[in-house]
C-alpha positions as CSV (number, residue, x, y, z in Angstrom):
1,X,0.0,0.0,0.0
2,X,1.1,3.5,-0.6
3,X,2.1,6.0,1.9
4,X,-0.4,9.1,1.9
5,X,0.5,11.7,0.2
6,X,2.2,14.6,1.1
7,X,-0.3,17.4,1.1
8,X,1.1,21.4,1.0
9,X,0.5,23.2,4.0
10,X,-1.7,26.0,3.7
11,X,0.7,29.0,3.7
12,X,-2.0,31.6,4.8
13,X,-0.9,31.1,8.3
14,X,2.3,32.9,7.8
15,X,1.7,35.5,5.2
16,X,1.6,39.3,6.5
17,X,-1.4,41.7,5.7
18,X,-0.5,42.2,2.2
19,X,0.7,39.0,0.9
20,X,-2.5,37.6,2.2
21,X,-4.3,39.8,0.3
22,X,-2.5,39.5,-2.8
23,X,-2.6,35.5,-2.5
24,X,-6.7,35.7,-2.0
25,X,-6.8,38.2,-5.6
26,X,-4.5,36.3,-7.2
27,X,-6.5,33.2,-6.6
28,X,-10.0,35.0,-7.7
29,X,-8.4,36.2,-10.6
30,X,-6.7,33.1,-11.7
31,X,-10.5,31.4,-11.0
32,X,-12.1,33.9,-13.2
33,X,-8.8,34.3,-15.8
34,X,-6.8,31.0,-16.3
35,X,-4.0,32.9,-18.0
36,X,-3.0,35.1,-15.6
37,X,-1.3,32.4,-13.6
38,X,1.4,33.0,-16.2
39,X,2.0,36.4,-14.6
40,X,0.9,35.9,-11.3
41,X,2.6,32.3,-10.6
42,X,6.2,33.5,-11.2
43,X,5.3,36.8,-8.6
44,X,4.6,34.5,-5.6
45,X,8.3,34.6,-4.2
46,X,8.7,38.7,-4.2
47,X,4.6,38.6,-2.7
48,X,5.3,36.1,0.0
49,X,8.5,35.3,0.9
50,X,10.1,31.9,0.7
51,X,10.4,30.6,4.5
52,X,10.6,27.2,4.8
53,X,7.3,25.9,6.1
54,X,8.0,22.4,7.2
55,X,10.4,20.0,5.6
56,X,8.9,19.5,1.6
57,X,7.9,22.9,1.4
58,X,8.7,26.6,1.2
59,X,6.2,29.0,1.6
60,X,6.7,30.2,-2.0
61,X,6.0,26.5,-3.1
62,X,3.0,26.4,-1.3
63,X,1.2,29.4,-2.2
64,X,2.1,28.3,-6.2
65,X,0.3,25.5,-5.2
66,X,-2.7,27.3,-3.9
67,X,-2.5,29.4,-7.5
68,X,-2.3,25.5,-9.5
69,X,-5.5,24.3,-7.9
70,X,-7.3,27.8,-8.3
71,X,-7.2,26.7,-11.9
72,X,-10.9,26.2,-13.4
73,X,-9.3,23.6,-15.7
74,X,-9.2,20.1,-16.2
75,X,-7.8,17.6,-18.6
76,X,-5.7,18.1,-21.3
77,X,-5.8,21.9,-20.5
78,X,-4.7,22.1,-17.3
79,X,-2.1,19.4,-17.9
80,X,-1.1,22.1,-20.8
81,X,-1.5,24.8,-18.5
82,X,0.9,23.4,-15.2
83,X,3.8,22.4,-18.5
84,X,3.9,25.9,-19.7
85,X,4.4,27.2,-16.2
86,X,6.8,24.2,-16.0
87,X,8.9,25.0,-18.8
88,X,9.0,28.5,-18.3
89,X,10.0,28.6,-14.8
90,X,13.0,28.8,-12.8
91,X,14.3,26.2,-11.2
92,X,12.4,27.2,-8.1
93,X,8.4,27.7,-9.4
94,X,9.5,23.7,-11.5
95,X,9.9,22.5,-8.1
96,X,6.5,23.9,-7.0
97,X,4.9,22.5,-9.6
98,X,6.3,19.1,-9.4
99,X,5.3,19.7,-6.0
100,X,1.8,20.2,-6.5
101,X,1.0,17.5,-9.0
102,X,-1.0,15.8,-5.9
103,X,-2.9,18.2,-5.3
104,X,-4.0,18.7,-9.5
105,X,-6.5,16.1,-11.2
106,X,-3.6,15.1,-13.9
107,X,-4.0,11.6,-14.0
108,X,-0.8,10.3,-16.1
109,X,-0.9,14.0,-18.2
110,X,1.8,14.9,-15.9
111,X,4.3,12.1,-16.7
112,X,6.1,13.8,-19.2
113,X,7.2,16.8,-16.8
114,X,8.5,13.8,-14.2
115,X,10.3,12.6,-16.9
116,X,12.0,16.0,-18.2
117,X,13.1,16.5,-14.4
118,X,14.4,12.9,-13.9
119,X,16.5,13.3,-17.3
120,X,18.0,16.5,-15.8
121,X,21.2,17.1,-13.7
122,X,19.7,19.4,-11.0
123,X,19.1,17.1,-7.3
124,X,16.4,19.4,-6.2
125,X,14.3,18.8,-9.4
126,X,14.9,14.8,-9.2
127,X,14.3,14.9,-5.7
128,X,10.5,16.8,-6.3
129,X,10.2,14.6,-9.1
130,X,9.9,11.6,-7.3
131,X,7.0,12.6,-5.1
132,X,3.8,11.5,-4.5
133,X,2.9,11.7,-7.9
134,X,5.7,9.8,-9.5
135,X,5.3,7.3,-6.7
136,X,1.3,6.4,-7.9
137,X,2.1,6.9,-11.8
138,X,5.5,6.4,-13.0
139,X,5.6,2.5,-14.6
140,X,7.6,0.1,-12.7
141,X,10.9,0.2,-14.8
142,X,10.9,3.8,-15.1
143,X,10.8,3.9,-11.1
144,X,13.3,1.6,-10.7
145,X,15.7,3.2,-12.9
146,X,15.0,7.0,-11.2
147,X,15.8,4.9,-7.7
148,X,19.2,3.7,-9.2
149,X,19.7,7.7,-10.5
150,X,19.1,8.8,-7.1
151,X,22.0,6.7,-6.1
152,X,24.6,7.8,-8.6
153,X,23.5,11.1,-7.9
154,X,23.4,10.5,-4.4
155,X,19.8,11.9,-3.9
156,X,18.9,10.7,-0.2
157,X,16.6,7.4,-1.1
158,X,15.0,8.5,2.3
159,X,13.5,11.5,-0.1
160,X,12.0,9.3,-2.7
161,X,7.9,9.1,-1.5
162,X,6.8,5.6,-1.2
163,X,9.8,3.6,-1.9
164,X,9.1,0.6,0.6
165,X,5.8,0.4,-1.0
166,X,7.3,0.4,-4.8
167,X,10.7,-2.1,-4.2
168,X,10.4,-5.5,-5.9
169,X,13.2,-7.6,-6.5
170,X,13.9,-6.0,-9.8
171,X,14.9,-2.7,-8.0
172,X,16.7,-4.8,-5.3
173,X,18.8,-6.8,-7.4
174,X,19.5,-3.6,-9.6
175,X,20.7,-2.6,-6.1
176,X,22.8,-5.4,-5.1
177,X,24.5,-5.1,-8.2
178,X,25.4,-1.5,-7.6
179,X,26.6,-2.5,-4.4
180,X,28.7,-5.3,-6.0
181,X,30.4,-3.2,-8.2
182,X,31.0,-0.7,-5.5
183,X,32.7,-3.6,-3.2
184,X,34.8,-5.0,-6.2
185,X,36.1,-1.3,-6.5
186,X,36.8,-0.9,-2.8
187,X,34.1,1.8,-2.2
188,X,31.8,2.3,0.4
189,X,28.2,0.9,-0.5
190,X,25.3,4.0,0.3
191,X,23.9,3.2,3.5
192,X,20.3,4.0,2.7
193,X,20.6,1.3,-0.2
194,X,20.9,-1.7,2.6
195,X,16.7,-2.1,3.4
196,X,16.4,-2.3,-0.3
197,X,18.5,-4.8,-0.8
198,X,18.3,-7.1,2.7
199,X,14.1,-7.0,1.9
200,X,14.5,-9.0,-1.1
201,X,17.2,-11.7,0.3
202,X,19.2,-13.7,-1.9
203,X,19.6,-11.1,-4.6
204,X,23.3,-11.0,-4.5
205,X,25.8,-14.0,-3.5
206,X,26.6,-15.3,-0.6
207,X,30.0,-13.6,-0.5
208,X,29.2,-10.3,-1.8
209,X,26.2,-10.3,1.0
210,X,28.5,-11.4,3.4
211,X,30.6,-8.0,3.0
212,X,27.4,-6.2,2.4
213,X,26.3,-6.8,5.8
214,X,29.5,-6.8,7.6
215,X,29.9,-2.8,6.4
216,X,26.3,-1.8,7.9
């Protein structure tokens, strides 16, 4: 079973007089006028600030995400809605939208921003990625293989949502193997790779899992 989603805290809370304010007509004007999120999304940071609310999100994030789901759209055009905002943002409003997929009725529309992030270099774009959302919609071997980039690009596996709930043995003994080549080479073996691997046993050799367990 999967782990509940994360949901965005409502940044209201925090904001002063007049970010509050401009957050509540930025909403009614999105609701009324789905364009201007275009102009409005990008603003949220210089409005509001970007304190860190808890640990997944800033308070910029989070009132990007209360702009996403003032959209009156569904379907195809909010999915080409959120990917405009996606690809013409800063690294900062792409990590509140990959944020907020959750929270949007995208079904698998989304996939193909989760894919452009996972196929990038930047660790704070992988690590959004691989959220709720990717967690309930990205197919098996595609989740395996953004769990093995994580490694290399050593991308806490502690951030990935879900992960318990989405190993199988494939991902394990992709893993172990990792881990194999890492012992062969003399290097340490990520830590947060070991409940991967020892949930699936026998998916390395006796010998290699014998050093594999000795190091943890």
């Amino acid at each position: 079973m999967l782990p509940p989603p994360i949901t965005a805290p409502d940044p209201r809370p925090t904001l002063d007089d007049p970010a509050r304010t401009w957050l509540a007509e930025a909403t009614a004007r999105i609701a009324s006028d789905p364009g201007a999120i275009r102009r409005l999304f990008p603003a949220a940071r210089r409005r509001c600030g970007r304190t860190r609310l808890d640990a997944h999100w800033t308070v910029d994030e989070a009132v990007r995400a209360v702009l996403l789901t003032a959209l009156p759209l569904r379907g195809r055009a909010l999915a080409d809605e959120v990917a405009g905002l996606y690809r013409h943002g800063d690294p900062a409003e792409q990590r509140a939208v990959l944020g907020a997929l959750p929270l949007l009725d995208l079904g698998d529309l989304a996939l193909p921003l989760v894919r452009e992030a996972l196929r990038g270099n930047d660790n704070s774009l992988i690590e959004a990625a691989l959220g709720p959302y990717a967690t309930e919609h990205l197919p098996d071997g595609e989740f395996r293989q953004a769990v093995l980039k994580c490694v290399f690009c050593e991308v806490p596996l502690g951030r990935v949502h879900g992960l318990t709930a989405r190993a199988d043995h494939e991902l394990a003994r992709m893993l172990a193997d990792f881990a194999h080549e890492r012992l062969a080479a003399g290097r340490d073996v990520p830590d947060d790779i070991r409940p991967v691997v020892r949930a699936f046993p026998g998916v390395i050799g006796e010998e290699v899992q014998h050093a594999f367990m000795e190091e943890s």
